[in-house]
C-alpha positions in Angstrom: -3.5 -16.0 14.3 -5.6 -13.2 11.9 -5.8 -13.7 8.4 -2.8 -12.6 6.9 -3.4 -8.9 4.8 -1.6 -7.7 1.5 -0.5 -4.0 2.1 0.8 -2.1 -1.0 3.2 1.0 -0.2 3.1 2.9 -2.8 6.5 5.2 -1.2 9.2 5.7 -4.1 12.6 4.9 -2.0 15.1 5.5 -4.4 14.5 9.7 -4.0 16.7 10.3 -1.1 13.8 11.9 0.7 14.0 11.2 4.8 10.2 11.1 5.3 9.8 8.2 2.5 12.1 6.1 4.6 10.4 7.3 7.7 7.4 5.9 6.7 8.5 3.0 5.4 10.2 2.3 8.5 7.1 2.9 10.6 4.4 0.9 8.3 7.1 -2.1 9.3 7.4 -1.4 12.6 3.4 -1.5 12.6 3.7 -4.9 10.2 6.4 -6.5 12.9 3.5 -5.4 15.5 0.4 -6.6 14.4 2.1 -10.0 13.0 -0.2 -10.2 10.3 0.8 -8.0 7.8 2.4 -8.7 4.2 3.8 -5.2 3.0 4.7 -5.1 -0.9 6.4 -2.1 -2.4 4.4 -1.9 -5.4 4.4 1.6 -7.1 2.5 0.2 -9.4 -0.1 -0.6 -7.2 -2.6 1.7 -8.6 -2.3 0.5 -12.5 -2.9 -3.2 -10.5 -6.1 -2.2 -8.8 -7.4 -0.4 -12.2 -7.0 -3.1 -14.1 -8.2 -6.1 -11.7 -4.8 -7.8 -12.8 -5.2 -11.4 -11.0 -2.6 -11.9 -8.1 -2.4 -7.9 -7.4 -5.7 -8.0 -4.3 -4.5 -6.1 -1.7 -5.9 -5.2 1.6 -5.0 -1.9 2.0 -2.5 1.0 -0.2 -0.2 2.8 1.6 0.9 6.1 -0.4 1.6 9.8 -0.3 -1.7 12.3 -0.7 -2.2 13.6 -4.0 -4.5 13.7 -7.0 -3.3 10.1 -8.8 -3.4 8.8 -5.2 -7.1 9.8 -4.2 -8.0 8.4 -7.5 -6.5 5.1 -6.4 -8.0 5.1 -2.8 -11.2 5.3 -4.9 -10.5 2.5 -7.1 -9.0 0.5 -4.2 -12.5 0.9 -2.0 -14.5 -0.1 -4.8 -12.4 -3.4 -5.2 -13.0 -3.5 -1.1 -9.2 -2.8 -0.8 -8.7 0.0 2.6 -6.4 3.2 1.3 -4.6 4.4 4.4 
């Protein structure tokens, strides 16, 4: 079996928004799929990733497109993280 991969989804689920759940259901879907994947809902992923706190490596970020989130893709490629 692959190597096991930390995904952070950075989707707030508490605003009653369809789309959030949407995705969220489909990255599991895709998780369930590939049999490899260990998704953690971690808004916070970005402040993780800044700040190299130990125990917060993830393989790839899952999060809506905007300004804060570009600057966390960029953070997360220079740690050799993947931002989807």
């Amino acid at each position: 079996m692959p190597e096991t991969r930390r995904v952070a989804i950075m989707i707030d689920l508490q605003w009653p928004l369809k789309y959030h759940q949407e995705i969220f259901a489909g990255t599991q879907r895709y998780a369930e799929h590939r049999g490899n994947w260990e998704c953690q809902l971690d808004l916070y992923a970005g402040d993780s990733l800044r700040t190299g706190r130990a125990g917060a490596a993830y393989d790839g970020v899952i999060a809506e497109h905007g300004r804060e989130q570009l600057r966390i893709g960029a953070v997360a490629r220079r740690r050799g993280s993947r931002a989807c």
